[in-house]
C-alpha positions, -999 to 999 in steps of 0.1 A, spaced: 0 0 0 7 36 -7 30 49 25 4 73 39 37 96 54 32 133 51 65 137 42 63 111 11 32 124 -2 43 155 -5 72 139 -22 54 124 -49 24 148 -55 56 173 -65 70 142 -88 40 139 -101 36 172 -112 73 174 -125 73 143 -143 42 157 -153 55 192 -173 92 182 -178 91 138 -185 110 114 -169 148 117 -184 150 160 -177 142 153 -138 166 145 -114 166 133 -83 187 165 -70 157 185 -88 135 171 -71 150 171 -35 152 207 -44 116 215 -54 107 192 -21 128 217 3 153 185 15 186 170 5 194 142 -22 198 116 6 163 129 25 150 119 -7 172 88 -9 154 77 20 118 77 11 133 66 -21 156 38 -37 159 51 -69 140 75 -97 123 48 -112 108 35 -77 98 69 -74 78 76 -108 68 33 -103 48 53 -70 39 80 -84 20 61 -110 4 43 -83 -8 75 -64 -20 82 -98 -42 46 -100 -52 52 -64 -68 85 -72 -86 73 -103 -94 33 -94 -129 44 -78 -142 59 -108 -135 23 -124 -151 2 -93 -182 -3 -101 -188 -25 -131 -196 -9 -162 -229 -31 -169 -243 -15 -139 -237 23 -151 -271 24 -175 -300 7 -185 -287 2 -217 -250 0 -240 -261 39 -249 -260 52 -214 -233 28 -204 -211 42 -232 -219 75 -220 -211 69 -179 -177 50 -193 -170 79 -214 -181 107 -187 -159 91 -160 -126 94 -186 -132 132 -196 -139 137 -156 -102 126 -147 -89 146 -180 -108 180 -167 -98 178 -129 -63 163 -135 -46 183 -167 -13 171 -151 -23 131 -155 -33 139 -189 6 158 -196 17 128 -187 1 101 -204 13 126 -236 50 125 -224 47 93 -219 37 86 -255 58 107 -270 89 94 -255 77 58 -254 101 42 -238 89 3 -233 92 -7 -194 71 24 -182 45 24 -211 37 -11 -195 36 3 -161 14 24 -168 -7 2 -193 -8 -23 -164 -10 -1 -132 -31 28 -140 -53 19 -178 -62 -19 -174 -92 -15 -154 -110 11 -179 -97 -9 -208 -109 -39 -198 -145 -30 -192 -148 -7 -218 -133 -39 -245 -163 -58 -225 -190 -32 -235 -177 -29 -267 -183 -65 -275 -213 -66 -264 -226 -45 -285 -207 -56 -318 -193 -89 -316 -181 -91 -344 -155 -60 -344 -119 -57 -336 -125 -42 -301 -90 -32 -292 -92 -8 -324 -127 6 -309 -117 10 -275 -78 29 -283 -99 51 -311 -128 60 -284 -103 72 -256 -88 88 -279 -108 111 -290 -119 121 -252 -81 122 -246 -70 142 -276 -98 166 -269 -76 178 -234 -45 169 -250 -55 204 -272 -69 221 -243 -41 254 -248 -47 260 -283 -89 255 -286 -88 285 -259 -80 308 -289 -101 290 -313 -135 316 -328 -167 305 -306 -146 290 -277 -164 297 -245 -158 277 -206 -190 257 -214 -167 237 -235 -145 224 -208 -177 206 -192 -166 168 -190 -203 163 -188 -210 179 -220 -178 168 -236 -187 127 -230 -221 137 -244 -212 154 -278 -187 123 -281 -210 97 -273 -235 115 -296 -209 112 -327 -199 73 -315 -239 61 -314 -254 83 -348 -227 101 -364 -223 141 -366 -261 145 -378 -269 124 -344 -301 142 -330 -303 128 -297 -347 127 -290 -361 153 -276 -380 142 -242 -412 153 -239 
């Protein structure tokens, strides 16, 4: 379990954020000591090494986000439409309130080094893959899944990814950033296409 210290929490909610804006090969363990107000072997203490400390940070990172994947996505809506739509809610949430998770799933990416994609594939992405493969097989047997699931996420992830730029886009207003009406307008596209009209309820 996650050492529940003050002192090493603090620790890695600063990694986190570092990792976070700079990646893992520009930070340094005497960086870090810095931004934490201690010395390299304070640090040393809480920590063997920089990779135990990012392997921790990541699971702070699952820790935060593992109850929004608790509950079993078959119990989130009566039917695959609303289920979509909880799945897909409950992934633009975490972008919106955590930019600094999404920075580092795009560093991450980017620099793709092998050991620590899989660490975070495994630790921190399984869950929500998993049951969101599951849905999607329900509803089409028949289709590659793995395609629809990677294409689906990331769509809702690319959307935050481009956060800084839509901000000066014509007809950009803070209604936009809504995860609520972003998981909607993307669920809309995924169930009836960009001339979806979602019923009116009377």
């Amino acid at each position: 379990m996650l050492d529940t210290s003050k002192s090493k929490n603090k620790i890695i909610t600063i990694a986190f954020k570092t990792f976070a804006a700079k990646g893992y090969s520009a930070v340094t363990m005497r960086s870090l000591a810095e931004k934490c107000g201690m010395t390299v072997s304070s640090l040393y203490h809480y920590f063997s090494s920089k990779s135990d400390l990012y392997d921790q940070v990541l699971d702070y990172i699952y820790s935060e986000n593992s109850k929004f994947w608790s509950t079993p996505i078959e119990t989130k809506g009566k039917n695959w439409e609303e289920q979509l739509k909880s799945y897909i809610y409950n992934f633009c949430r975490i972008m919106h309130n955590q930019p600094d998770y999404t920075q580092l799933l795009k560093r991450e990416q980017l620099h793709g080094n092998p050991q620590r994609m899989e660490k975070l594939a495994n630790s921190i992405l399984a869950d929500e893959y998993l049951g969101f493969e599951k849905l999607i097989q329900k509803v089409n047997p028949n289709c590659e899944a793995h395609i629809y699931v990677m294409t689906i996420l990331g769509m809702s992830l690319h959307y935050y990814e481009t956060s800084k730029f839509r901000r000066h886009l014509p007809d950009y207003s803070l209604k936009l950033e809504n995860p609520d009406l972003v998981a909607e307008q993307i669920t809309n596209i995924l169930i009836g296409g960009i001339a979806y009209q979602p019923p009116t309820i009377s």
